[in-house]
VOGU-3710 file (C-alpha; in Angstrom, 3 decimals, decimal comma):
1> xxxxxxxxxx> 17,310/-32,597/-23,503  19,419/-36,230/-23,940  22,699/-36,064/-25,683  22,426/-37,083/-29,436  24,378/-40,129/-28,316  21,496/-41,232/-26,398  19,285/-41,005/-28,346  21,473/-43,111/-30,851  21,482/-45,549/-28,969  17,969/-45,738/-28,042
11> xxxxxxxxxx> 17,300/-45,930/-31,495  19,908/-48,913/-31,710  18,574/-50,911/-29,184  14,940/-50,871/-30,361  16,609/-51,897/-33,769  17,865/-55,109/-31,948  14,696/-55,788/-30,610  14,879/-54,557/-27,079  10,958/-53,435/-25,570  11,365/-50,304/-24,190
21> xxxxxxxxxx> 11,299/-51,411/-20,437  14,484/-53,331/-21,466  15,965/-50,052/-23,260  15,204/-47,869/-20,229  16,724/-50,202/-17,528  19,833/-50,146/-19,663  20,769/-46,909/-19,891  18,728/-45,935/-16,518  16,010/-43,694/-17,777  12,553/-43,400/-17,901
31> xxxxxxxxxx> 10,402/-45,394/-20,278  8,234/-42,557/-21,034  11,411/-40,701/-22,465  12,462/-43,956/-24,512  9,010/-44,131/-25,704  8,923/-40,369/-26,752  12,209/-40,341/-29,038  11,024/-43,683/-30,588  8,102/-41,884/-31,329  10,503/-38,875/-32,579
41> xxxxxxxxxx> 8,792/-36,316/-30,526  11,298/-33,983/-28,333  11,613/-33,834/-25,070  9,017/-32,123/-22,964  9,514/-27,953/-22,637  9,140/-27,012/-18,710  6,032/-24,836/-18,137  6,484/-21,217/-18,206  6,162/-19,941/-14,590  2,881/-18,128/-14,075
51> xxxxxxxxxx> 2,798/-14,462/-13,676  2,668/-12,942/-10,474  0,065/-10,100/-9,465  2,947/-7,951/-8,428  4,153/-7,790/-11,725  2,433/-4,478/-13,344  3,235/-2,880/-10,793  6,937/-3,477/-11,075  8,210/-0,329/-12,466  6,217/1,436/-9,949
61> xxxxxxxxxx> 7,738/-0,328/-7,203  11,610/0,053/-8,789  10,556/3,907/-9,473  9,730/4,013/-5,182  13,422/3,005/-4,331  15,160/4,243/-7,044  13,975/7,488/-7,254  12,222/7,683/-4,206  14,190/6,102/-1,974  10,717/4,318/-0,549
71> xxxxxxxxxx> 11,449/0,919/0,778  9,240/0,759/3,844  7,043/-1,846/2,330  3,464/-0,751/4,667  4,135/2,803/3,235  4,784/1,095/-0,709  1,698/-1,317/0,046  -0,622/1,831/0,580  0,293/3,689/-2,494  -0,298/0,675/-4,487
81> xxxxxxxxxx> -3,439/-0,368/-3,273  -4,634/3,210/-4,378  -3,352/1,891/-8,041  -5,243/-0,853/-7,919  -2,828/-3,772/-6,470  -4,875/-6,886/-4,676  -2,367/-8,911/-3,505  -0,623/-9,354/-0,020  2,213/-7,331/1,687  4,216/-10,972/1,781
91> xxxxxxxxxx> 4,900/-10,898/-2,008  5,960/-7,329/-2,167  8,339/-7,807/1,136  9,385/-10,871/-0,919  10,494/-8,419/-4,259  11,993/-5,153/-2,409  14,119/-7,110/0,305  17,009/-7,841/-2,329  17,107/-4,097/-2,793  17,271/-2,459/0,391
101> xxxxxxxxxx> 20,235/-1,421/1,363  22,213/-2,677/4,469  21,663/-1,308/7,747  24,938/-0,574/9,641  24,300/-2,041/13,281  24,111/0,174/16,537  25,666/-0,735/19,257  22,423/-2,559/21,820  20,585/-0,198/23,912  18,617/-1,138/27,105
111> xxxxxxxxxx> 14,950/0,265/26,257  13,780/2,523/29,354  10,225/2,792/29,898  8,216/5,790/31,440  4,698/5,945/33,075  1,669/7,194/31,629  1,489/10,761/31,582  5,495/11,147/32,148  7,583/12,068/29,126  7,428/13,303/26,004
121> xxxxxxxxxx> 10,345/13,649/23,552  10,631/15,982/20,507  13,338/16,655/17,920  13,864/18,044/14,318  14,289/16,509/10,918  15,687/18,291/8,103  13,894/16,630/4,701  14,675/18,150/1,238  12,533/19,056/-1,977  13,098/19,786/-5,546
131> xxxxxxxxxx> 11,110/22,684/-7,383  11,996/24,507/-10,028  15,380/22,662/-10,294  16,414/24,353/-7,216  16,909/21,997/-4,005  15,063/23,395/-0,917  14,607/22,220/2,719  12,069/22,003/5,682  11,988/21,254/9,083  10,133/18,458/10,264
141> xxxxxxxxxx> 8,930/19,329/14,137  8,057/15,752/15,842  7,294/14,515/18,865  6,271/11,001/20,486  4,514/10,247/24,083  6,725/7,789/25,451  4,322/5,845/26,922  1,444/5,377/24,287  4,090/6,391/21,537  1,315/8,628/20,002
151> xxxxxxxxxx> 3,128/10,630/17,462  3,009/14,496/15,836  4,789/16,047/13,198  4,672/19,698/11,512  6,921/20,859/8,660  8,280/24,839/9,026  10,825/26,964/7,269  12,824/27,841/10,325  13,944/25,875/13,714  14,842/28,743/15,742
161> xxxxxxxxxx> 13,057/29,101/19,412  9,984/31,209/18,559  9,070/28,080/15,251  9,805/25,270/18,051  7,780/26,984/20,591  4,616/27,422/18,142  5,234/23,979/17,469  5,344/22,986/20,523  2,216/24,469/21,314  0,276/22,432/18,071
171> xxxxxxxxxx> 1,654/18,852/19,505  0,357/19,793/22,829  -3,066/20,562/21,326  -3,088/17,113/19,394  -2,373/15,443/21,969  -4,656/17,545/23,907  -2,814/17,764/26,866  0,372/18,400/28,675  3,030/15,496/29,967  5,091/16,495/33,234
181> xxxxxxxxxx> 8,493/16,201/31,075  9,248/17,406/27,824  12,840/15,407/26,936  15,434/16,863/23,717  19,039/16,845/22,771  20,715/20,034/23,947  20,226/22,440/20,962  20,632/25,813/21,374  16,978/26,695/21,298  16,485/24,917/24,454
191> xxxxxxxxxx> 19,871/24,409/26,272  22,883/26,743/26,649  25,170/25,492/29,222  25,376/23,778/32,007  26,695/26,067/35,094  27,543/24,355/38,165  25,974/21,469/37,198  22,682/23,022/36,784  21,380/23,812/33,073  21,743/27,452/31,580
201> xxxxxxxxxx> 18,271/27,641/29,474  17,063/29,359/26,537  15,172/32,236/28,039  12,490/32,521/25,969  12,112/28,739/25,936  12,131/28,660/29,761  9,997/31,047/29,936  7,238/29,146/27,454  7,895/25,904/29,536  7,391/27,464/33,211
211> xxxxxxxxxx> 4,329/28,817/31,844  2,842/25,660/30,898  4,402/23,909/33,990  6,428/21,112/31,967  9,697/20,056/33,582  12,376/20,761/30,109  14,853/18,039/30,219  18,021/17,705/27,932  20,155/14,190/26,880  23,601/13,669/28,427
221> xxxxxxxxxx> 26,446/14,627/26,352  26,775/12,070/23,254  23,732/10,067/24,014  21,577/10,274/21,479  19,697/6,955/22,848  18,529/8,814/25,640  15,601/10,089/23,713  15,291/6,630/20,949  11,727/6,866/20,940  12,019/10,157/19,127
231> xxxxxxxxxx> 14,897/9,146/16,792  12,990/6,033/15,906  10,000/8,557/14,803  11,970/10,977/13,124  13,348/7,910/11,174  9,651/6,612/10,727  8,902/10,147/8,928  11,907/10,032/6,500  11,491/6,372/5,462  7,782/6,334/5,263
241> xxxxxxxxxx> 5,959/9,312/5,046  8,679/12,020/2,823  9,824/9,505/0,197  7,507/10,273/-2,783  4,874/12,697/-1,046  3,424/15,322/-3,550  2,499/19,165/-2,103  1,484/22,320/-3,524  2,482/24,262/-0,502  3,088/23,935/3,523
251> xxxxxxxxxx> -0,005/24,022/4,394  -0,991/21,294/1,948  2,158/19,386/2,732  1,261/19,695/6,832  -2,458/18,343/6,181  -1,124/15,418/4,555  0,917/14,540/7,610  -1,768/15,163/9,906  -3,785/12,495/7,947  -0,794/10,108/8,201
261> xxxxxxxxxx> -0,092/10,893/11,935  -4,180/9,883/12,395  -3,564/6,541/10,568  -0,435/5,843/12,501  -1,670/6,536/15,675  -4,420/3,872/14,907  -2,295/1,002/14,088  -0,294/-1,833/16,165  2,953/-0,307/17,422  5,623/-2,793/16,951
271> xxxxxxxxxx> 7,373/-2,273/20,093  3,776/-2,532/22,839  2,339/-3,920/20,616  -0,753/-1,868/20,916  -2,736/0,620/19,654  -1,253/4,168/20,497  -4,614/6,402/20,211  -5,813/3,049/22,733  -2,909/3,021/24,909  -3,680/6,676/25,442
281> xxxxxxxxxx> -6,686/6,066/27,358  -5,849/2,574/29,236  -5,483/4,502/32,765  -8,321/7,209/33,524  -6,780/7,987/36,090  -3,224/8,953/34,470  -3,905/11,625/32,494  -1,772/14,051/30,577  -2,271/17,668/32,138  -4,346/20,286/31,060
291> xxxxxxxxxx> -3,776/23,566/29,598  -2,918/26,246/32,548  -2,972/29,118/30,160  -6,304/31,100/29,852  -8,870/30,448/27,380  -7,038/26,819/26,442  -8,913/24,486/23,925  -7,383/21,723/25,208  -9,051/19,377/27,759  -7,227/16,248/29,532
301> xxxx> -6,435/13,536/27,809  -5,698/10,135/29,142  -1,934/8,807/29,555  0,894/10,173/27,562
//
């Protein structure tokens, strides 16, 4: 909007019997606007910006991150498709990024690669729950196949040896197969101590793994890196599949993460680029191991 001194003088120039081309050269604006306060019309009212498709779904999205502490935008793009959103991932990207908080750097890491059929690394994840206005917890039991980074993960009540072996045991029958090397951090239902520089085990889990004829193997002191493939799952889970999930019970809670372990093992992995449930069978003839044990349901499966 022009100063009322402007337009003044518009109006005083015309008066004189300037034309409006002479009246706009003067005082170096546009004829249009010299015409349109002549005419004693106002200047023009920028267009309202058009709504975007991502707004009704706003309050859902602020209720994800502030209550749920959801911003993993695939995992936010799902739920609202199931509400009804059409538009693209870019716009929603676009709205949370301003509101995710700042990751602290780590200091670089060389990534170390293993063969098919080599490694595979497990760990725990405590998550927590409200019910009943009481807060309660559960152990989240995953593991990752280094190679095709196919992933598994059970919730329990308890982490002791006897839960992680029967856990153990369910990864090894979705993956349906055994890898030579099963890689941890040294709790103390694996690893005791090291004696002589050779590794004290947990009885009862050395006895479960000599069974099965997987090598146990345990991170170096302080090097949580060792086994990143695993950290970057367990950080997967809390990020994308607890924030905002809805159970009746364990059981209900553990088929809703065997449904999102199917649909994850079906997409792109970032870091190969590839699909893990394809990578898995790239190499016939680099297979994961069978069940030993009697009567096993498993059969081989190609590489880990």
């Amino acid at each position: 909007m022009k100063r009322s001194g402007t337009i003044h003088t518009i109006h005083e120039l015309s008066a004189q019997g300037k034309s409006i081309h002479a009246i706009a050269r003067e005082l170096g604006i546009a004829r249009n606007t010299v015409r349109r306060y002549l005419r004693g019309k106002p200047e023009a009212v920028p267009r309202p910006k058009r709504g975007s498709v991502l707004d009704p779904y706003k309050t859902q999205i602020q209720s994800f991150m502030q209550e749920d502490h959801l911003y993993n935008c695939e995992v936010m793009l799902e739920r609202l498709r199931e509400q009804g959103y059409k538009g693209n991932g870019t716009i929603l990207r676009d709205y949370v990024r301003p509101f995710r908080p700042r990751n602290v750097g780590h200091q670089p890491v060389m990534r170390y690669e293993t063969k098919p059929g080599e490694q595979m690394q497990y760990d725990w994840g405590e998550v927590h729950y409200e019910h009943k206005g009481q807060d309660h917890k559960l152990y989240g039991f995953t593991a990752v196949l280094s190679y095709s980074r196919m992933r598994f993960i059970t919730f329990v009540k308890r982490c002791d040896t006897p839960t992680m072996i029967r856990c153990m045991m369910e990864a090894f029958e979705y993956f349906a197969g055994l890898p030579k090397a099963a890689l941890t951090d040294r709790m103390k239902s694996v690893f005791l101590q090291m004696e002589d520089e050779v590794p004290k085990w947990n009885p009862l889990f050395a006895d479960f793994m000599a069974s099965l004829g997987v090598a146990p193997r345990v991170c170096r002191p302080f090097k949580p890196q060792t086994k990143g493939k695993i950290e970057r799952t367990v950080g997967v889970i809390k990020k994308g599949f607890w924030p905002g999930v809805r159970f009746r019970d364990i059981d209900d809670l553990n088929e809703q993460a065997r449904a999102w372990c199917d649909r994850l093992n079906q997409k792109v992995h970032r870091t190969t680029r590839c699909v893990p449930l394809d990578r898995l069978s790239w190499r016939s003839s680099s297979h994961l191991y069978p069940r030993t044990t009697p009567g096993s349901a498993l059969a081989p499966r190609s590489a880990a």
